[in-house]
ZAFISE-463272 format. One line per field, with one value per residue (C-alpha): residue number from 1; residue in three letters; chain; x, y, z. Coordinates in nm, 2 decimals. Example, Ala and Ser with C-alpha at 12.3 -4.5 7.8 and 13.67 -1.06 7.14 Angstrom:
<recs>
guba: 1/2
vexke: ALA/SER
rovo: A/A
xx: 1.23/1.37
yy: -0.45/-0.11
zz: 0.78/0.71
</recs>
This chain:
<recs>
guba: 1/2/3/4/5/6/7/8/9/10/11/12/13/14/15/16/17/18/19/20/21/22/23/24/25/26/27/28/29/30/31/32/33/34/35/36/37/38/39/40/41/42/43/44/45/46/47/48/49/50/51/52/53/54/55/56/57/58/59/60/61/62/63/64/65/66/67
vexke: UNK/UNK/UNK/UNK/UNK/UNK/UNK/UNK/UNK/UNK/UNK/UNK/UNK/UNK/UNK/UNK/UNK/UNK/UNK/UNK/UNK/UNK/UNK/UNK/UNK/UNK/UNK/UNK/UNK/UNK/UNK/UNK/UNK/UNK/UNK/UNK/UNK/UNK/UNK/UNK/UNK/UNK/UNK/UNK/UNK/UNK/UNK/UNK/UNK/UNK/UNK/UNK/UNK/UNK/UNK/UNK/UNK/UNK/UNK/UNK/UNK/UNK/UNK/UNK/UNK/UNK/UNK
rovo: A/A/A/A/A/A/A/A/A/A/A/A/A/A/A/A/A/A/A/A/A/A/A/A/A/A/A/A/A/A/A/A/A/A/A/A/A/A/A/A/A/A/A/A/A/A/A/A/A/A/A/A/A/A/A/A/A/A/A/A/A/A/A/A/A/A/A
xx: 2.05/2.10/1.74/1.61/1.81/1.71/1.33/1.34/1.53/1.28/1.01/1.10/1.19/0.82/0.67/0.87/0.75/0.36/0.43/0.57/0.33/0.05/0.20/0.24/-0.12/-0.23/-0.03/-0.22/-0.55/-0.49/-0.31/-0.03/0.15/0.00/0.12/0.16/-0.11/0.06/0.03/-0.34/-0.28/-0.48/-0.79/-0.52/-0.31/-0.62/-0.69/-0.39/-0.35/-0.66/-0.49/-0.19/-0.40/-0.59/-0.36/-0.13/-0.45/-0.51/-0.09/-0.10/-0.41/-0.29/0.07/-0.10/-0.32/-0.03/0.14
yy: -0.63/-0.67/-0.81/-0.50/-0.28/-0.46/-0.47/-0.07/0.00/-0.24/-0.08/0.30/0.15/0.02/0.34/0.57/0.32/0.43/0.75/0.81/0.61/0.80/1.11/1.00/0.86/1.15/1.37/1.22/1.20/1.55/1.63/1.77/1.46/1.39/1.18/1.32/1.30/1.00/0.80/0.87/1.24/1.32/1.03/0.77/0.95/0.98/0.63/0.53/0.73/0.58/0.27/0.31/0.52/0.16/-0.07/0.12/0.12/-0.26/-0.32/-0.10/-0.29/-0.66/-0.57/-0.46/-0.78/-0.98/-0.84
zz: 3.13/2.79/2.67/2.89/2.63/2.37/2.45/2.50/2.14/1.95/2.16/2.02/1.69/1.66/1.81/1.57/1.27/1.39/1.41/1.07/0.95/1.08/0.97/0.62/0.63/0.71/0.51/0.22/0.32/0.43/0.07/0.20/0.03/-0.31/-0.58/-0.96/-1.20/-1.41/-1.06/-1.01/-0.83/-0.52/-0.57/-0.54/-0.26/-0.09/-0.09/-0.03/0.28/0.44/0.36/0.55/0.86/0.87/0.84/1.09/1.34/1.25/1.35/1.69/1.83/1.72/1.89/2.20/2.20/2.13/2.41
</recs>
């Protein structure tokens, strides 16, 4: 009963990690989130957002292939 319990909270931890990740992601891309102009301002945000949209992508399908 335990490992059941234990697959579930890992399971909504994960989920909950892609989920603010994707919101961030896109938050930036978006620029709602930007990054001051001493950091590289929106250019860099932007990139950087499509970065973590990717990447977050690239994690959910190797997890479910894994799986």
């Amino acid at each position: 009963m335990a490992k059941q319990g234990t697959k579930v909270l890992n399971f909504v931890a994960w989920l909950t990690g892609v989920i603010v990740s994707l919101s961030v992601g896109f938050a930036m891309v978006g620029g709602t989130l930007g990054l001051p102009g001493w950091l590289g301002g929106a250019i860099v945000a932007k990139i950087a957002g499509y970065i973590v949209v990717i990447t977050t992508v690239i994690g959910v399908v190797l997890a479910l292939i894994n799986q």
